[in-house]
Structures are given as C-alpha cells and as structure tokens.
N, C-alpha and C positions, 0 to 999 in steps of 0.2 A: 402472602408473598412478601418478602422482604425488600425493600426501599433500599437499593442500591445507588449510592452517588460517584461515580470516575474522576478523579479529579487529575488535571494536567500537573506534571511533577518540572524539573529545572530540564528535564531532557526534550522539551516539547522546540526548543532552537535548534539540536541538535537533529530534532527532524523533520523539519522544512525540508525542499517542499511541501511535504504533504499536510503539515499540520499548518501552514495559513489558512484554509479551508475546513479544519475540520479539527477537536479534540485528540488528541494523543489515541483513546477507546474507540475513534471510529478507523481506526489504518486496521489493512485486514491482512490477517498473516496465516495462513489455510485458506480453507473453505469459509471460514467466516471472522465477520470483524473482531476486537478483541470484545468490543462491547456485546457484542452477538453470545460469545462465552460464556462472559461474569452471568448474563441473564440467564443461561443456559442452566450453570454449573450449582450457582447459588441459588436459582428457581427465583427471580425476584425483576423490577421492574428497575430500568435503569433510568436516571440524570446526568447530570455534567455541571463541574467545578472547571470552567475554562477561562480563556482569552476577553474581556468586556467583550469586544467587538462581534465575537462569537456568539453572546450569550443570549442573544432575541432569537436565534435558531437552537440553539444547544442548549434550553435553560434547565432549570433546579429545582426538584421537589421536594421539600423537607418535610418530614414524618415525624411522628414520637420515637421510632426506631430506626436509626440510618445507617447503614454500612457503607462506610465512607474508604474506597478503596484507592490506590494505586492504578492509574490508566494505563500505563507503560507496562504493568506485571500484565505476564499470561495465567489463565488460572488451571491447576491441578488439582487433580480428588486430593489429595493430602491437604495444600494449603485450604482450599475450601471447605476442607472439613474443621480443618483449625479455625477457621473465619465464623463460621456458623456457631464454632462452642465457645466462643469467646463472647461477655458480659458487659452490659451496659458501662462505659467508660475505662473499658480497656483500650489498650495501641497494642499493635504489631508493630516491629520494629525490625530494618536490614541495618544493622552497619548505621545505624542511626536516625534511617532515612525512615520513612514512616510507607507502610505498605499497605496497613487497615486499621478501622481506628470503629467501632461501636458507639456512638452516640446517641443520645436525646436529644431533643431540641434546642435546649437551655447550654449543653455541653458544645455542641453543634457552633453555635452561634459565639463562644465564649475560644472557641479553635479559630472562627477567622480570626479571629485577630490574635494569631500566634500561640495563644494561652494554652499550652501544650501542659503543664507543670501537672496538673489536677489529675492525668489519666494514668492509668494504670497501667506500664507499658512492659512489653515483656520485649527480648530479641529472640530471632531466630534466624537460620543460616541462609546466605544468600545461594548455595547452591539450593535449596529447598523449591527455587521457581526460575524461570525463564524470562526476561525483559526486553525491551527495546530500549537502546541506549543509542544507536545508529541508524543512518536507515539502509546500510547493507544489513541489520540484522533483520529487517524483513523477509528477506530472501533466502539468508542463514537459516532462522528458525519455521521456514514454509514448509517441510518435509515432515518433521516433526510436528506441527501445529496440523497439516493435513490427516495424521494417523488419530489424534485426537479428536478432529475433527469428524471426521467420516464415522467414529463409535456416537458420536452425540445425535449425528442425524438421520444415522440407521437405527438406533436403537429402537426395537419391538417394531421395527416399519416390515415389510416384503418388498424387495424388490421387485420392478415391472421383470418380466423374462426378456432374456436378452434372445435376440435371433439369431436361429444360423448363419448366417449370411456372414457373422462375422467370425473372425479368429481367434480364441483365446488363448495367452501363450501365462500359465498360475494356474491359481486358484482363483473358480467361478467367484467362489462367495464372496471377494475382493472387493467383485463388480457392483455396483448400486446403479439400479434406473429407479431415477424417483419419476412419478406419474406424468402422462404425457412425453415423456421424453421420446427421443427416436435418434435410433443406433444400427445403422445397416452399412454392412462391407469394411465394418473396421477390422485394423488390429489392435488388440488391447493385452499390454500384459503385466501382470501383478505380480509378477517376482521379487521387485524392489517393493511394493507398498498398492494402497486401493486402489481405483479408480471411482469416482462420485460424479453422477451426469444428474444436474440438478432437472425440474419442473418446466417440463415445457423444452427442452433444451434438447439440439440434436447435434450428433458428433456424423460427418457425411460420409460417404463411399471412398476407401482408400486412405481413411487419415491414420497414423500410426502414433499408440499412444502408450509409453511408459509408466505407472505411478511410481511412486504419488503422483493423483493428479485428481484436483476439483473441478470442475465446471457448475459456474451457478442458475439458477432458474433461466429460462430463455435463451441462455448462450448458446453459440454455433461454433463448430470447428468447424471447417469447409474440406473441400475434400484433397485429399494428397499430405494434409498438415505433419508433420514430424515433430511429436511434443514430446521431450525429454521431463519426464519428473526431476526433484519438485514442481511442478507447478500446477499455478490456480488462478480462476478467472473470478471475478463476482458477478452481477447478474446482468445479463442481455452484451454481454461483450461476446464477439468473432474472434476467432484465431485460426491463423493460417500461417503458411510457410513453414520455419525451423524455431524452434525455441526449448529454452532448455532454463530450468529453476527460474521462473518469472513470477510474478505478484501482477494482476492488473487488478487493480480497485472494483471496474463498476462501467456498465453501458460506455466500455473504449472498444476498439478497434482495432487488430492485426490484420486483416483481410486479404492480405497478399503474400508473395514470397518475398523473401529476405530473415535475415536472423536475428533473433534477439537472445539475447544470454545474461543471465545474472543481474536480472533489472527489475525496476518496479515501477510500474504506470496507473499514473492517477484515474479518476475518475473523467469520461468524458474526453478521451484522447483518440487521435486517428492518427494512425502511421500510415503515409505513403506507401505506395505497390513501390517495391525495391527500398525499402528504408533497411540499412544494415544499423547493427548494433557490434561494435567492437567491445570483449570482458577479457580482453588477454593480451596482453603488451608483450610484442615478439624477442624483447628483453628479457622476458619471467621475471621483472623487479613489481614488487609490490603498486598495488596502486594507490595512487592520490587523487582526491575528490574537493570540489571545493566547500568552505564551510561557513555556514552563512552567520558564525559567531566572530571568527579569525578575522572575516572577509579574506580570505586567502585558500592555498590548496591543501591539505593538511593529511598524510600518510595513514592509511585505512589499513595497513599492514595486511589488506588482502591481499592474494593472488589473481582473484577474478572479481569483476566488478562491473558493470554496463551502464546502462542507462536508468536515471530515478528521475522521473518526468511526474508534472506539477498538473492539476486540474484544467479541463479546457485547452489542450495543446495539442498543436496538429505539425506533422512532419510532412514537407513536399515528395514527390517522387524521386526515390534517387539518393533520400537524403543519407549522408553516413554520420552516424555519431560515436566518436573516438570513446577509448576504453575511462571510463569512471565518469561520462556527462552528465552533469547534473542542469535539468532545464527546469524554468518554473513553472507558472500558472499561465494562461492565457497568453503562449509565443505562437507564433505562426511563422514554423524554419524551416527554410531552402534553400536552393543556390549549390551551385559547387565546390564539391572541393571539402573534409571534414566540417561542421561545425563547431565554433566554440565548446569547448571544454565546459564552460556554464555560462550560461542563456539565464540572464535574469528576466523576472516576471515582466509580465507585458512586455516582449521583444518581438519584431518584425524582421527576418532577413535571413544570414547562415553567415560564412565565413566572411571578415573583413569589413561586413557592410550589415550590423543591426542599431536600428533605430524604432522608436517608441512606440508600439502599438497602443497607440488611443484607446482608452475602453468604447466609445460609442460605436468604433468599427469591428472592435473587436467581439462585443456583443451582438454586431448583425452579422458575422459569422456561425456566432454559439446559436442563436436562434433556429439561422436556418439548419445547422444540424441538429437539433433538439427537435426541430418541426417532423422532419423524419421519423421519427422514434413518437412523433404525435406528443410531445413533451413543451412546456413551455418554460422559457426562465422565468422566473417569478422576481417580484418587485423584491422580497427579502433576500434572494442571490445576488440580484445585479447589485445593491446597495452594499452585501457584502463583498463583493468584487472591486468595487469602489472605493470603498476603506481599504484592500489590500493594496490596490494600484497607488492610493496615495501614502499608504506605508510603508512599499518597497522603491518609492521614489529617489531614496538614496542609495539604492544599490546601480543606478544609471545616471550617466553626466547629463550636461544640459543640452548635447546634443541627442540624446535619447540611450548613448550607445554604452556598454558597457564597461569597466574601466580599464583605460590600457593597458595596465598589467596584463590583463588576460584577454585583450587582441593580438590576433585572429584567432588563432587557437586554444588558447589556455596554458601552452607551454613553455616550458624553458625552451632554449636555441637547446642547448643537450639535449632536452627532451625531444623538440622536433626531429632530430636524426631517429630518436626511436620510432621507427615504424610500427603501428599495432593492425593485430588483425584478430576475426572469427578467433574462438577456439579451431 
C-alpha cells in the first residue's frame, strides 16, 4: 500500500468556511471526500500536510516511500496512473504549482523547508485534472465527481434489488442499493446520471429523486423530498423538501420543506422547517460572495450560487438566506427578515441584530445535538473550536457583531433594490 501524504496548497483561504475544520482532502465533492479518492484510486493509505492547529487531529505519516500529493486536485485514472509511474524524486508540476512529488524520507524532510531544486520535475497540462480553487466549485464539480464516484463503489459489488413499489424512470443498472438500505414508493430516475443509496440508508415513500445523486451510509430522504441532481449527502444526514445541486458534508440536516439550491453545508448543520435558500438574483447579474482573504464581497462570475455554511450551524424556522451567503462555523441565525449576506463564525442572531456566540453556550447546544445521534464532542474538537473562535476574532467588532460594511444585509443600497428569489 502506498503512503500517501495530502497536503493543503495557497487555495485552502480561498475555501473557508469549510477548511477551518478540516484539510483541503477532507471537503467532499460526490459521493466521497477527496481524501476518500486519492485512497481509493492510488490503493494506499492517507496523511495530511495542514494547518499547525489542525495537526493533533490531521497528523503525518512518513514512510521510506511518500506520495506527496496535492489536496485541492481530484484524482483521475490518467493522472494516477502517471503518479504511480513516476520514480523516487521526481515532481509533477501544473503551471509550476506542484501537484505530486515521490519522496524518501531524506528528500521528504529536505522539501519542507522549500528545497525543491534537487527533484526531478516534469510539467503537465492543467486541463489533465479537476481542482478546487472556490467553494462554489464544490457544487460545480458534484455531478461529475458523483459519476466517478458511484464506478469506485460499485465496482464487482451487486446491488441489494430494488422493489416494486417504486418507479423507475432509466436505466435499472444506474441504481445502487448498498446493504441494509431501504427504498419503497420512490421515484428515481437515471436519465441525467446514477443514483447511489449508501448502508443502512433509506430514501421514504413518495420522495422524487433525479441523478446524479449520492446518499451516504445511514442517510434518510424523508417522504414527498424533490431532489434535483447533482446532488449528494455524506453519512447519516436527512434531506427533505426541494433541493437541487447541493454538497452536505456529514450527520447535517434538511428535514423539512423549504429549498436549497446550489449550496454547500458543513458538517453537523440543522436547517429549520421553512429555512429557504435564495441561488438566483431576480436581476440574472452574476453573483457575489464574500471572501475571507479580501475581507470583502468579491464577483464569483456565477449565475447561481446559495448558501456555503461552516461546521456546527443551525438555521431557525423561517429562516431566509439571500443568494451567495456565506455563514461560518458554530452561528446560531434567526429572526426576520433575510439574514446577513455573511455570518462570521461564532454569530448569534439574523438581520440587523448579531452578536458573539460564546463557545461555552455554543457547545451546550453542539452536545445536546450530538447526544441524539448518541455522539459525543470530544475534548480534541472543542479545543479545536477554540482556537478557531480565537482565530476568527477579527472577523467581529468588540461588540460581537459583524463589520458594518456588511450590516444588515450584506448589500449595497443598489443592491438592496435587487430582490432575489428561488430559482
């Protein structure tokens, strides 16, 4: 088994929320994370080159033989084929950027500290792979990452048989029930791409479902759901109501109706019964997002674009969040009226009125929904929750709240005239 190390590249700012919590290799973009892949594709055992803070969760195994890869690249049978025939102290090289790199140990140790000069580096074309540069490209590249996905975890498997009960509008062979699952009085149809119902995981009576589309071990669609592909859950998340091309990470929660579109949700999220998600400004002008390098809003040249929500975050009932919101880790928003445009980490409140969520209140919230799930936070999360709350302290004034440039809304006055809504 090959000794695979991920290492976080300059784009890991670029994708906050999600990567305060986590490595560039664990954001999951299909059916599984990228790190889930590399281990997959290369057949080998994975590490992490990250953040210090991260690194007593995410640490590093150094071998006699290391394949020292890019976190941000997705992997294809072409590139990993080139990755596996390339020889102790060679580089792979995009555009100069360093994508893989074969090491020893000696070589290994002689690269942190920049000493690139020594390797043998070759270039090859950046269209050759797929990356995360954004984090709308999560969402971007789910469709495709899902078709991938579902050969990796079908392969030589049978599916469980699907029952009559439900409606297929394709091809059967699309469909994947991995073991345990349970799927009665759907419709599913495979026209556009597969559909994948992981372990343990049930999709209920009446949910209507498009591929692409993952569901990971234990997850639940609930009944009546209307899921447009792309989309994909990770493991023990609920989905319900309308949604259409979404990303949820991991044990979050859609459980009700209202709509979500063109969005990505962390790990450990609850959306409110009636939580809408606006991806489509009734202007058709491109959207803007805010960016946690600018400190400002900065033109995503999308057309669609939703909500990209942080670890530990829960929406009240009711709640609306306008086209491109970007929230962080551990908010707790409600109130009426749209929320903020961006909701920095640890925030309490919705429009006009947020102020500091404390971590000590905020984690006897995370508890008792983790207790649920029979889960506990562990002494190594909260402490990392801690260093993030004392790291993103400069993204909130001294009264807790976020900076008035972007109260209440996040907009310009021009901008407020633009009403957004649903696609």
């Amino acid at each position: 088994m090959k000794n695979i190390i991920l290492f976080d590249n300059q784009r890991r700012e670029q994708l906050l929320p999600f990567t305060f919590t986590r490595p560039i290799c664990e954001i999951r973009v299909g059916a599984l994370t990228i790190r889930e892949k590399w281990a997959n594709q290369l057949n080998g055992r994975v590490s992490f080159i990250t953040q210090d803070y991260l690194s007593d969760k995410y640490d590093i195994t150094i071998s006699e033989v290391n394949y020292l890869v890019n976190g941000a690249v997705l992997p294809n049978p072409e590139l990993c084929s080139l990755i596996s025939q390339m020889e102790g102290g060679q580089a792979m090289l995009a555009n100069g950027e360093l994508i893989a790199a074969v090491l020893d140990r000696g070589q290994f140790n002689r690269l942190m500290y920049d000493d690139i000069e020594e390797l043998d580096s070759f270039e090859i074309a950046v269209s050759m792979f797929k990356r995360l540069n954004h984090i709308w490209d999560i969402f971007l590249l789910n469709g495709e990452a899902i078709l991938t996905d579902f050969d990796l975890l079908t392969k030589g498997k049978t599916s469980k048989k699907l029952s009559n009960t439900n409606t297929v509008i394709g091809a059967n062979n699309l469909i994947f029930l991995a073991p345990g699952s349970r799927v009665e009085g759907a419709t599913l149809n495979t026209t556009e791409g597969p559909i994948y119902i992981g372990n343990n995981a049930e999709v209920m009576e009446g949910a209507l479902i498009r591929g692409p589309f993952a569901l990971g071990d234990s997850g639940t669609v609930k009944m009546g759901a209307k899921i447009y592909g792309p989309t994909s859950a990770g493991p023990h998340c609920t989905l319900a109501g309308e949604m259409k091309n979404v990303v949820m990470f991991g044990h979050s929660n859609k459980g009700h109706e209202g709509y979500l579109g063109n969005s990505v949700i962390g790990e450990w999220c609850n959306l409110g019964a009636g939580t809408n998600c606006s991806n489509l400004k009734n202007n058709w002008k491109p959207v803007k997002i805010w960016d946690y390098c600018s400190q400002k809003f900065e033109q995503t040249d999308q057309l669609k674009a939703g909500v990209f929500m942080g670890d530990y975050t829960m929406t009240g009932i009711n709640s609306m969040l306008n086209t491109g919101t970007v929230v962080g880790l551990c908010c707790n928003v409600f109130g009426g009226g749209y929320a903020p445009r961006y909701i920095p980490s640890f925030s309490w409140g919705g429009q006009g009125n947020l102020a500091t969520y404390l971590p000590e209140k905020a984690f006897e919230a995370i508890e008792r929904m983790l207790a649920i799930k029979e889960v506990a936070l562990s002494p190594e999360d909260r402490l990392l929750l801690l260093k993030i709350f004392e790291e993103t302290s400069g993204f909130r004034n001294q009264d807790g709240q976020q900076p008035a440039d972007v109260m209440p809304s996040g907009l310009s006055e021009k901008e407020k005239k633009d009403s957004t809504s649903p696609e």
